[in-house]
DSSP file (Angstrom, degrees, kcal/mol; ACC not computed):
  #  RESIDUE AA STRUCTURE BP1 BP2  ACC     N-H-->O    O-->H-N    N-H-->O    O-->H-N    TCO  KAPPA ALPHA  PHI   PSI    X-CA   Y-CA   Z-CA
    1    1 A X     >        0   0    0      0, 0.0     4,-2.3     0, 0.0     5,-0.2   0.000 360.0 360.0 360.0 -49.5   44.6   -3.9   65.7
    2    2 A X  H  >  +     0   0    0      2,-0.2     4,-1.0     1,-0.2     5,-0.1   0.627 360.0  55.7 -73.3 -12.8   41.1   -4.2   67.0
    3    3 A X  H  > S+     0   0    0      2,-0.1     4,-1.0     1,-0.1    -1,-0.2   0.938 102.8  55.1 -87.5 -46.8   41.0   -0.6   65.2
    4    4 A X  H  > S+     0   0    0      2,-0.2     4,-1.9     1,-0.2    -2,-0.2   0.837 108.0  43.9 -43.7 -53.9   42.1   -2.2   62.0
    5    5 A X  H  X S+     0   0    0     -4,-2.3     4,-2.8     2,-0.2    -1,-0.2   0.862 114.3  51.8 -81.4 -29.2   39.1   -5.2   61.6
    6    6 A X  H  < S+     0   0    0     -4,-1.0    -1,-0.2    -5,-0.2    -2,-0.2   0.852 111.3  45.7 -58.1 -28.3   36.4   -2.7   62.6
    7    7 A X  H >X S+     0   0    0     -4,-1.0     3,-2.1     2,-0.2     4,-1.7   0.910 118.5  42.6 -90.8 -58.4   37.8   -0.4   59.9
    8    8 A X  H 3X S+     0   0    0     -4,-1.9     4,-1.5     1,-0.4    -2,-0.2   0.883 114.9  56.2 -78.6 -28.9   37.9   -3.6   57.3
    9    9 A X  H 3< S+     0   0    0     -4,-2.8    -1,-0.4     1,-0.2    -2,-0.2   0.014 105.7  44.9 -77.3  41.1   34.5   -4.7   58.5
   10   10 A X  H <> S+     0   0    0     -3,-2.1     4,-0.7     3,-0.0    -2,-0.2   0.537 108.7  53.8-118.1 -18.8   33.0   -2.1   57.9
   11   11 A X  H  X S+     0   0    0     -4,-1.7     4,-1.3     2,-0.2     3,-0.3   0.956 111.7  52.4 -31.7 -79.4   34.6   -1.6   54.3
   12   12 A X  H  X S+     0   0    0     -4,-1.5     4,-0.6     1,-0.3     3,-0.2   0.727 106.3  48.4 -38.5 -55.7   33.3   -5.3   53.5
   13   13 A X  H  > S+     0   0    0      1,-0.2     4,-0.7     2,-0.2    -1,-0.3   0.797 114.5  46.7 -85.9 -19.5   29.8   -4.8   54.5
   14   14 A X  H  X S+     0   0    0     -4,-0.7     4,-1.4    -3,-0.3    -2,-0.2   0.790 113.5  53.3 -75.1  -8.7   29.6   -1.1   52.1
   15   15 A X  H  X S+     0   0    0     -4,-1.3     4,-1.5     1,-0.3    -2,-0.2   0.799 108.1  43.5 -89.4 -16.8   31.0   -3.1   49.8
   16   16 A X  H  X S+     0   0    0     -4,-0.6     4,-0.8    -5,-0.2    -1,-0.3   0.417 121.3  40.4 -96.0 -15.5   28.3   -5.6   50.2
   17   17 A X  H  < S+     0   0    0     -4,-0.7    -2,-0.1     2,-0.2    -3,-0.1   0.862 110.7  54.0 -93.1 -80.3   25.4   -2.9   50.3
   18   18 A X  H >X S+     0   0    0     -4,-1.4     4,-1.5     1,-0.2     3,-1.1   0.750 109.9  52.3 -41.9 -66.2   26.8   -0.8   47.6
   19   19 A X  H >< S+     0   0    0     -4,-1.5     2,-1.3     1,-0.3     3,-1.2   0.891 111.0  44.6 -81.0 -75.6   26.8   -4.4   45.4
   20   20 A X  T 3< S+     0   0    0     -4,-0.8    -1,-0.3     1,-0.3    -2,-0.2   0.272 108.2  67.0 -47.2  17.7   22.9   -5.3   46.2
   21   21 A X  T <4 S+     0   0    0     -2,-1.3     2,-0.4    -3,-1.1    -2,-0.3   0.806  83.5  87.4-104.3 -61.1   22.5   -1.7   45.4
   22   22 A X  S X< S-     0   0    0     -4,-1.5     3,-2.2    -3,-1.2    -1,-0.1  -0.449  70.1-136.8 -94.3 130.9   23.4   -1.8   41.7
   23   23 A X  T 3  S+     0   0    0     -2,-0.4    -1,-0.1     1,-0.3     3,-0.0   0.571 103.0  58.5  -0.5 -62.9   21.2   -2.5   38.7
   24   24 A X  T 3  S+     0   0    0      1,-0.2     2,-0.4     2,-0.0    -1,-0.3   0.458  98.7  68.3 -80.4   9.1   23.9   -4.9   37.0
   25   25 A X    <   -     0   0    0     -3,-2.2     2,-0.5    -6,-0.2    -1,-0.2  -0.784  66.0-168.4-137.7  94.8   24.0   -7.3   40.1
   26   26 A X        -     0   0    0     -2,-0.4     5,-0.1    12,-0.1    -6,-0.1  -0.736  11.6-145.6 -89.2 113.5   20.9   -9.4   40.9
   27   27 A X    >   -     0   0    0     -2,-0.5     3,-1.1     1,-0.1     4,-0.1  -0.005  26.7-110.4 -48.7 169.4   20.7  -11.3   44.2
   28   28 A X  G >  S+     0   0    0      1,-0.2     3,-0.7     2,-0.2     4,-0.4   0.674 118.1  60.2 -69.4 -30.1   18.8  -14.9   44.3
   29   29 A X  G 3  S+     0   0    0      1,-0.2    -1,-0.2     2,-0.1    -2,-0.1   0.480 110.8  39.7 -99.9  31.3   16.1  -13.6   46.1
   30   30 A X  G X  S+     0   0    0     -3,-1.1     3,-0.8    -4,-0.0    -1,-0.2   0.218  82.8 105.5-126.6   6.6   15.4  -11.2   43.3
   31   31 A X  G X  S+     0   0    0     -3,-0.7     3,-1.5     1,-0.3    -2,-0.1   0.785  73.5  53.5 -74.7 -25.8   16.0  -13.3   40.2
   32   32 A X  G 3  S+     0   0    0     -4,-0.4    -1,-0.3     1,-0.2    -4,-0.1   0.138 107.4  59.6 -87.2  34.1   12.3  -14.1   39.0
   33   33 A X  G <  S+     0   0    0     -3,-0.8    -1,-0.2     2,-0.1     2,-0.2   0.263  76.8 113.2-119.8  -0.4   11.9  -10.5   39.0
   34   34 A X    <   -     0   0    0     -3,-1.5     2,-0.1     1,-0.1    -3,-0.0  -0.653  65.5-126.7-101.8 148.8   14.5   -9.7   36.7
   35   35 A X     >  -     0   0    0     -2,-0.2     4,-2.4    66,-0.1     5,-0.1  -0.168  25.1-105.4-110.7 152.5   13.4   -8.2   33.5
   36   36 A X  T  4 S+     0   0    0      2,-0.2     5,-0.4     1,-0.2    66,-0.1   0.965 126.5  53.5 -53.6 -47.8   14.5   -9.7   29.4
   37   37 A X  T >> S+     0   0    0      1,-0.2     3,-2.9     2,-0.2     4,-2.0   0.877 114.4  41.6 -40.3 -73.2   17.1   -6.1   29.4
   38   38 A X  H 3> S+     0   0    0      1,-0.4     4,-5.1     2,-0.2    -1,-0.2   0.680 116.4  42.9 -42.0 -49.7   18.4   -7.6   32.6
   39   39 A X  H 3< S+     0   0    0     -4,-2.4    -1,-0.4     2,-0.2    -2,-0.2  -0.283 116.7  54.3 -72.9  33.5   18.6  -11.6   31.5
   40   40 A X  H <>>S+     0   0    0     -3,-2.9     5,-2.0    -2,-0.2     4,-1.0   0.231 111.5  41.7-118.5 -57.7   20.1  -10.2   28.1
   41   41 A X  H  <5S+     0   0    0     -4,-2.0    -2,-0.2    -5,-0.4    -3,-0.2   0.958 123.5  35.0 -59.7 -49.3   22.9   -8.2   29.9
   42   42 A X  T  <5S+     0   0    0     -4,-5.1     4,-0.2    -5,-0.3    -1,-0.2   0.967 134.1  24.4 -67.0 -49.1   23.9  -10.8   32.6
   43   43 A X  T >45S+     0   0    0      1,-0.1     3,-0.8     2,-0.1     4,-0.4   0.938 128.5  24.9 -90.8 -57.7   23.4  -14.0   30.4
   44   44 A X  T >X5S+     0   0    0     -4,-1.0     4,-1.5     1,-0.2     3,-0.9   0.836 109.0  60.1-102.6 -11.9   23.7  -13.2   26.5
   45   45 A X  H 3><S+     0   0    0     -5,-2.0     4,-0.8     1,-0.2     5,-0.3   0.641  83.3  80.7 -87.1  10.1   25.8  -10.2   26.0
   46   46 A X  H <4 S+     0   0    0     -3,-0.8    -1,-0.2    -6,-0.2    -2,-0.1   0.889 119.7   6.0 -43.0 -59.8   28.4  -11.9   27.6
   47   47 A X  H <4 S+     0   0    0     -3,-0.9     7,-0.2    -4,-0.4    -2,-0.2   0.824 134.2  50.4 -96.1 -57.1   28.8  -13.7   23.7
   48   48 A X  H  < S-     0   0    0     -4,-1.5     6,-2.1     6,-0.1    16,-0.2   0.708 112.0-125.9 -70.2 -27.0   26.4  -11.9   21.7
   49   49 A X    ><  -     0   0    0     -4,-0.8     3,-3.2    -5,-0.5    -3,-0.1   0.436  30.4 -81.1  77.7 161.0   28.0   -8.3   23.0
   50   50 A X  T 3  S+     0   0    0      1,-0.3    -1,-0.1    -5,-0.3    -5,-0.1   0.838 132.1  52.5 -67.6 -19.1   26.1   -5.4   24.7
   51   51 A X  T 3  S-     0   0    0     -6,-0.1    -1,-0.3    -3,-0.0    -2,-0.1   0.167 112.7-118.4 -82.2  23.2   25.0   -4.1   20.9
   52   52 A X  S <  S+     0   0    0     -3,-3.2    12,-2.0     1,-0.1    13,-0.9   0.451  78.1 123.2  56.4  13.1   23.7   -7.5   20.1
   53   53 A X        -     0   0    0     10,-0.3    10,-0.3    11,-0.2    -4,-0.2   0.303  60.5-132.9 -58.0  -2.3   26.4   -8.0   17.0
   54   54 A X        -     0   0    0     -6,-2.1     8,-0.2     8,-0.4     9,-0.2   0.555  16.6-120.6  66.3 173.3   28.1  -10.9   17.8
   55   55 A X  E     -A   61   0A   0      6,-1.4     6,-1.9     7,-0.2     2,-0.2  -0.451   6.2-144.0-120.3-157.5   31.6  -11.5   17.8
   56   56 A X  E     +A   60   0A   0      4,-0.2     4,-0.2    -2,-0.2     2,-0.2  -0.652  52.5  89.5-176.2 114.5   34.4  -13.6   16.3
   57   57 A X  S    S+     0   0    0      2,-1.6    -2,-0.0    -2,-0.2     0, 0.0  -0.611 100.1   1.0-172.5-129.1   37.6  -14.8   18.2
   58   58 A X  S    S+     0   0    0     -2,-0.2     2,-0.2     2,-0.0     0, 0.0   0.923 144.2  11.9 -51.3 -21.6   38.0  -17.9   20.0
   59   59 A X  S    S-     0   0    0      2,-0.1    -2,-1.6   -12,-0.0     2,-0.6  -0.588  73.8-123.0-144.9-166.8   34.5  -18.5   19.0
   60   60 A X  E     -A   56   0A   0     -4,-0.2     2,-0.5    -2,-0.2    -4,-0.2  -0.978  27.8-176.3-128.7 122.9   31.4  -16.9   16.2
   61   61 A X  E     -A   55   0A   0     -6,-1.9    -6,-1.4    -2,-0.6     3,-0.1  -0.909  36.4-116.5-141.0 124.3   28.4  -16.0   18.5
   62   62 A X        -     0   0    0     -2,-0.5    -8,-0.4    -8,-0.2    -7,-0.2  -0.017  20.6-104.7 -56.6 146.3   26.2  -15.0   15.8
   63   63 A X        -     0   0    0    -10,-0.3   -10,-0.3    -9,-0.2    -1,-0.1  -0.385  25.1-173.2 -60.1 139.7   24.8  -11.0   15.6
   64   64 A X    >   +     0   0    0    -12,-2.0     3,-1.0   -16,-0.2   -11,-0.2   0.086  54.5 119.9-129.1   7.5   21.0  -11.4   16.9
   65   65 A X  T 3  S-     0   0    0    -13,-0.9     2,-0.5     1,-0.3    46,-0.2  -0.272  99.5 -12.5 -47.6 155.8   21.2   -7.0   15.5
   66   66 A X  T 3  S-     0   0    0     44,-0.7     2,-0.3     2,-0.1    -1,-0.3   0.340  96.1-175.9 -12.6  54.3   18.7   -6.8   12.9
   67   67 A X    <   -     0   0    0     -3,-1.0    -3,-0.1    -2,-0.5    -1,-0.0  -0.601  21.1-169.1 -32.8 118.1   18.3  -11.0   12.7
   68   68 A X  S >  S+     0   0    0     -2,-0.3     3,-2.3     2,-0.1     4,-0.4   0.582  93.5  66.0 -77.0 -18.6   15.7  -11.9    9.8
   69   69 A X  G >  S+     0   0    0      1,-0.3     3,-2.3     2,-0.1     7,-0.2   0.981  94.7  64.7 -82.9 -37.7   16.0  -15.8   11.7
   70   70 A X  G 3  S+     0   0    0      1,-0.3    -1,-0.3     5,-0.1     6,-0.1   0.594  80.2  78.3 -35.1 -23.4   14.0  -13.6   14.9
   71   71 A X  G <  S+     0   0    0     -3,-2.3     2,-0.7     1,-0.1    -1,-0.3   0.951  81.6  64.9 -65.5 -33.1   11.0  -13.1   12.6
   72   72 A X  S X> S-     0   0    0     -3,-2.3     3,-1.5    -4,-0.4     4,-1.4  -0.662  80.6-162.9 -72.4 100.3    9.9  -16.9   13.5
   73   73 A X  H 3> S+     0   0    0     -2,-0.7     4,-1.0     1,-0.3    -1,-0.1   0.629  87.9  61.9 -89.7   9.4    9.3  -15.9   17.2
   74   74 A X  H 3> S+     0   0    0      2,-0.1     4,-2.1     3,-0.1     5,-0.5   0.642  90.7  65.0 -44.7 -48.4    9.6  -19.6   17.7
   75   75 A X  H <> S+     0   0    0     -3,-1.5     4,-4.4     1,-0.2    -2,-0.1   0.996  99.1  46.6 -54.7 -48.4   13.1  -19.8   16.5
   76   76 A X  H  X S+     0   0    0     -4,-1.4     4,-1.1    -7,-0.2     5,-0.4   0.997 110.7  64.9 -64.7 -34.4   15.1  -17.6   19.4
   77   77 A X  H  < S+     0   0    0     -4,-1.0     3,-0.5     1,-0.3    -1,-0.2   0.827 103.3  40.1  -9.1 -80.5   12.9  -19.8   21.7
   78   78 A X  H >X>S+     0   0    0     -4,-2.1     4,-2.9     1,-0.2     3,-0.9   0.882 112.7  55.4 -39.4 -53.0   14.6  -22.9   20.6
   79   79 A X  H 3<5S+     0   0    0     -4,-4.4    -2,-0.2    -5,-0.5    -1,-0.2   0.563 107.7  45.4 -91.3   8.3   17.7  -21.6   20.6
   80   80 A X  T 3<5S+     0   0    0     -4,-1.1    10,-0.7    -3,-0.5    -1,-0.2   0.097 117.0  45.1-120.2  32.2   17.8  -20.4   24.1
   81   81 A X  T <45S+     0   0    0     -3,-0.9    47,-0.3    -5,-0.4    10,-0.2   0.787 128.3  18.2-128.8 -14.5   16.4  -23.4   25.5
   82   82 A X  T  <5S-     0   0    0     -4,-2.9     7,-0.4     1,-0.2    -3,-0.2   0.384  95.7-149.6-113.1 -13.2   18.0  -26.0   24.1
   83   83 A X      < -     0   0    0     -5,-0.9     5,-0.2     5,-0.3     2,-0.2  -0.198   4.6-135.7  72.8 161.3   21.5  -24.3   22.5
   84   84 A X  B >   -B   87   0B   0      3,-0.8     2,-1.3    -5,-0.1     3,-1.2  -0.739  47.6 -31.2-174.8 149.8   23.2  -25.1   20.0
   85   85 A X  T 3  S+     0   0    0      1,-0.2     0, 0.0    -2,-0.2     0, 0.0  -0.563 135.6   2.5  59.4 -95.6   26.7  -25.7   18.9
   86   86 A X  T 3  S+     0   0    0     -2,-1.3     2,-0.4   -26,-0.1    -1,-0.2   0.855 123.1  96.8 -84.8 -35.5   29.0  -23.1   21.0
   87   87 A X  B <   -B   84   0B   0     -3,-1.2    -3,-0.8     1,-0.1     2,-0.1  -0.443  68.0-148.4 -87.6 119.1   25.6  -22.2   22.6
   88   88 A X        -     0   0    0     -2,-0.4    -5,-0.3    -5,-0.2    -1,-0.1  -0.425  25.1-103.7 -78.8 147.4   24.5  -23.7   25.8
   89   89 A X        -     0   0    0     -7,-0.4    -8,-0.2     1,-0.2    -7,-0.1  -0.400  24.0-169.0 -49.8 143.9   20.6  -24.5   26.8
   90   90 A X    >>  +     0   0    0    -10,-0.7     3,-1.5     2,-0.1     4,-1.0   0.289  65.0 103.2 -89.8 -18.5   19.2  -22.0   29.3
   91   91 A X  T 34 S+     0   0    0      1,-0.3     3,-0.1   -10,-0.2     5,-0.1   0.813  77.8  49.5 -34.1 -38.5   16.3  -24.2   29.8
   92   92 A X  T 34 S+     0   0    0      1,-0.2    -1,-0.3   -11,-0.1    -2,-0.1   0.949 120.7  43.6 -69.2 -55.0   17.7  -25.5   33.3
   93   93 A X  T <4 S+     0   0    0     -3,-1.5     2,-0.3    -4,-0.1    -1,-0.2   0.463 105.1  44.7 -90.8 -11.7   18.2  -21.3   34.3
   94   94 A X  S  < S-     0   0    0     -4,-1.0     2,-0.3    -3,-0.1   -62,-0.1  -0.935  77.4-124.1-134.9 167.4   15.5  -19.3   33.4
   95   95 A X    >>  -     0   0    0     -2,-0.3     4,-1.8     1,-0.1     3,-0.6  -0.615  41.8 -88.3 -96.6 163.7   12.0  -20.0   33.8
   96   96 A X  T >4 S+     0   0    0     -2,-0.3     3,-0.8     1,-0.3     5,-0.2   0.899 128.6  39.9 -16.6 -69.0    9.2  -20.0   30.7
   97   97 A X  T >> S+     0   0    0      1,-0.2     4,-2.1     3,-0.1     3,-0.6   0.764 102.9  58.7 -89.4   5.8    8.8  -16.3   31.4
   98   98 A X  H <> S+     0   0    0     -3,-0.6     4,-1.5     1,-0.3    -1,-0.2   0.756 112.0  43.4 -64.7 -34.0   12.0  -15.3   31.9
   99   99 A X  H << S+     0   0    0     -4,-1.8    -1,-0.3    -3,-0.8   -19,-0.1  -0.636 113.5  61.9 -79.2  43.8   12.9  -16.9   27.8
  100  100 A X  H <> S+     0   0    0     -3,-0.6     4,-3.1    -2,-0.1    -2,-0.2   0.137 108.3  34.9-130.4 -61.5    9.6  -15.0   27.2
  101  101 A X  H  X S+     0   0    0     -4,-2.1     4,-3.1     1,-0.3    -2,-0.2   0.891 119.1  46.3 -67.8 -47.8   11.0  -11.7   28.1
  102  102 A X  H >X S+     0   0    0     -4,-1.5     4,-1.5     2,-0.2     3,-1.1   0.956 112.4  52.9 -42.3 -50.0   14.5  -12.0   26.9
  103  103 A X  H 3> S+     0   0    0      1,-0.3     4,-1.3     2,-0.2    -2,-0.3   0.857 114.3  48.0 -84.4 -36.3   13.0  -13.4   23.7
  104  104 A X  H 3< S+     0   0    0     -4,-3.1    -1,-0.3    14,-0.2    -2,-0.2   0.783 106.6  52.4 -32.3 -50.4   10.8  -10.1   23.8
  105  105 A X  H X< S+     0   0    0     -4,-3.1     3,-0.8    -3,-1.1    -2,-0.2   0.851 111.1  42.9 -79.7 -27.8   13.2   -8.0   24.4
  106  106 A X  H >< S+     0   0    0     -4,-1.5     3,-1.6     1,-0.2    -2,-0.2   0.973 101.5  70.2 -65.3 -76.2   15.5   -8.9   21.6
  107  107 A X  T 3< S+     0   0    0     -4,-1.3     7,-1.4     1,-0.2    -1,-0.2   0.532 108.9  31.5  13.1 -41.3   13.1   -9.2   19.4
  108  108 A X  T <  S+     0   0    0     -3,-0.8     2,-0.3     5,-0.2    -1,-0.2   0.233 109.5  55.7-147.5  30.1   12.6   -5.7   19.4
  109  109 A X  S <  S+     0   0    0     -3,-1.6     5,-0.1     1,-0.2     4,-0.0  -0.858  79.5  57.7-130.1 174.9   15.7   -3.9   20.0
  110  110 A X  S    S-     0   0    0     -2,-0.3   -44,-0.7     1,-0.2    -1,-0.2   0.967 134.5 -54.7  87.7  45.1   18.8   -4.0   18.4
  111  111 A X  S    S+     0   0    0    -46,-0.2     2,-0.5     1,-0.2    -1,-0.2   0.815 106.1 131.4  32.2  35.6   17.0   -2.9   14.8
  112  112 A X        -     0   0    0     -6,-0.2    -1,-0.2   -46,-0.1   -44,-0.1  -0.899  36.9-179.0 -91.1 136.3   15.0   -5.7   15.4
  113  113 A X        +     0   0    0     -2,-0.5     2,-0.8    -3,-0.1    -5,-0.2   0.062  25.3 139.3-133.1  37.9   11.1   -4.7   14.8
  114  114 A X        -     0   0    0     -7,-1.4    -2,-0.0     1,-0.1   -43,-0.0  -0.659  28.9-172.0 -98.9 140.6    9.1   -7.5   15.4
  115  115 A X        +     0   0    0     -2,-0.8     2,-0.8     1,-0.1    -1,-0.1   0.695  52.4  89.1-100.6  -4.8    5.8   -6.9   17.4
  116  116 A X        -     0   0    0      1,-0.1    -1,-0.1     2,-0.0   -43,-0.1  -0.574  68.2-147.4 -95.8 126.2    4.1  -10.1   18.3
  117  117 A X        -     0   0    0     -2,-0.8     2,-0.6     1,-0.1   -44,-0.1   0.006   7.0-117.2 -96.9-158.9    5.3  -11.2   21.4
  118  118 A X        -     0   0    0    -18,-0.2   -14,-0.2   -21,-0.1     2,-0.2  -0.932  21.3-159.3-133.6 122.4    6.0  -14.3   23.3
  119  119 A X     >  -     0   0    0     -2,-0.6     4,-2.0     1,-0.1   -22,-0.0  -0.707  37.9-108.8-118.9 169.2    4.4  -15.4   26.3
  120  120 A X  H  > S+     0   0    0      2,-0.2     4,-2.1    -2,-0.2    -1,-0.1   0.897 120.5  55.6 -80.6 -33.3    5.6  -17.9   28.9
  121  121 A X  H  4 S+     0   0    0      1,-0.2     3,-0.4     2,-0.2     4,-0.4   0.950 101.5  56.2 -37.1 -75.6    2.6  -20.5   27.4
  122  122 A X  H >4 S+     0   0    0      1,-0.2     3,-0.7     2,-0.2     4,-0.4   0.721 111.2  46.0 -26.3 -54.3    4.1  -20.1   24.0
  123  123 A X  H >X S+     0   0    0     -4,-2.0     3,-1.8     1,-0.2     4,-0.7   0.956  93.7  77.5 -66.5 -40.9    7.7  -21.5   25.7
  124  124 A X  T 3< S+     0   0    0     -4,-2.1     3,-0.3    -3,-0.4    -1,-0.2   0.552  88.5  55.5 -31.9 -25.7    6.4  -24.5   27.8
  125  125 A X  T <4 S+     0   0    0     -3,-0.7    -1,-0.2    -4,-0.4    -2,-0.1   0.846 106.6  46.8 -94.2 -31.2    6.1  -26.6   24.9
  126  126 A X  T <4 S+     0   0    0     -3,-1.8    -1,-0.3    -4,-0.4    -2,-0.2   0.593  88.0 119.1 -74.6 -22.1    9.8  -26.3   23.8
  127  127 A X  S  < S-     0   0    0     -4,-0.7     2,-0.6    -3,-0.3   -45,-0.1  -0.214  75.9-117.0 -51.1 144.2   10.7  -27.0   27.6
  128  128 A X        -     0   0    0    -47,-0.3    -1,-0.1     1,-0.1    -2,-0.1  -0.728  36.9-103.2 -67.8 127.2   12.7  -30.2   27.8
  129  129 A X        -     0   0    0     -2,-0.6     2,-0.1     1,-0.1     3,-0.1  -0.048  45.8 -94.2 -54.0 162.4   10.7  -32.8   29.8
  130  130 A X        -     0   0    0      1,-0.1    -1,-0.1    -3,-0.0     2,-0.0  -0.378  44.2 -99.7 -78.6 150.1   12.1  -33.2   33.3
  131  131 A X        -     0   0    0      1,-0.1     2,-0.5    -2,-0.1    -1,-0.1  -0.484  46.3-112.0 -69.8 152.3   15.0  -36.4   34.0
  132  132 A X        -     0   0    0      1,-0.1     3,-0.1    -3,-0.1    -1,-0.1  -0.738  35.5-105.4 -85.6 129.4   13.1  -39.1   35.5
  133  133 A X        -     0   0    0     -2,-0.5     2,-0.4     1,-0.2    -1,-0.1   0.087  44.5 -90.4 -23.6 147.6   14.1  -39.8   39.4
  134  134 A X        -     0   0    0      1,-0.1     2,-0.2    -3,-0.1    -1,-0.2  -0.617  36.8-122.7 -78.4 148.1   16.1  -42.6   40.2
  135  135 A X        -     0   0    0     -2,-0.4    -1,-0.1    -3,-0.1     2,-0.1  -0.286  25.4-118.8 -77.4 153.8   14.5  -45.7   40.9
  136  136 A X              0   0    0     -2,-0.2    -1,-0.0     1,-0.1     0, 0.0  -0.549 360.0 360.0 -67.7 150.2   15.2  -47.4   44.4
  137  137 A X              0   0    0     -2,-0.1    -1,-0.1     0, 0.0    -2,-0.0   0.425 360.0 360.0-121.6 360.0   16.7  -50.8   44.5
């Protein structure tokens, strides 16, 4: 028995290794490091699909593939900091440059070819202001 839980701990912790090991699975204490590829593959190709073309089924999540709306580099901004419709705000989850990078990297893959990029100043203004504390009574 006692041969049996060494055997399954030890499974558990390669499995646990092996998992901070790969590329598609970022720990918390490495997430403001991770790169627009990386924040487009965990967070948007989820809907948008790993060729950026969107889909249609339970839901439309729009193509961002050769976008014309992407020329305004203001536009993906918006829409991945506040959402809209099916699309939830990121604002709360990624930081300025992290919706800098994404918005970069889409931007210019995916037959997209626009070159002027987007810097984490440029998002700050589109942040939503912070909820006010509660007061004390």
């Amino acid at each position: 028995m006692k041969t049996l839980i060494v055997v399954l701990s030890l499974c558990a912790a390669a499995a646990v290794h092996a998992q901070s090991m790969d590329p598609r699975f970022i720990d918390q204490k490495h997430a403001a490091q991770i790169t627009g590829e990386q924040t487009f593959t965990h967070v948007c190709q989820g809907c948008h699909m790993a060729d950026a073309k969107g889909a249609v089924g339970a839901g439309h999540y729009p193509a961002l593939a050769s976008n014309p709306k992407l020329a305004a580099k203001a536009y993906p901004v918006v829409m991945v900091m506040n959402g809209r419709g099916g699309m939830p705000p990121f604002s709360m989850l990624l930081t300025d440059a992290q919706v800098a990078d994404v918005v970069n990297y889409v931007r210019t893959h995916f037959g997209n070819r626009y070159t002027d990029t987007v810097t984490a100043a440029d998002v700050k203004p589109y942040r939503p202001p912070a909820p006010n504390p509660p007061r004390g009574h």
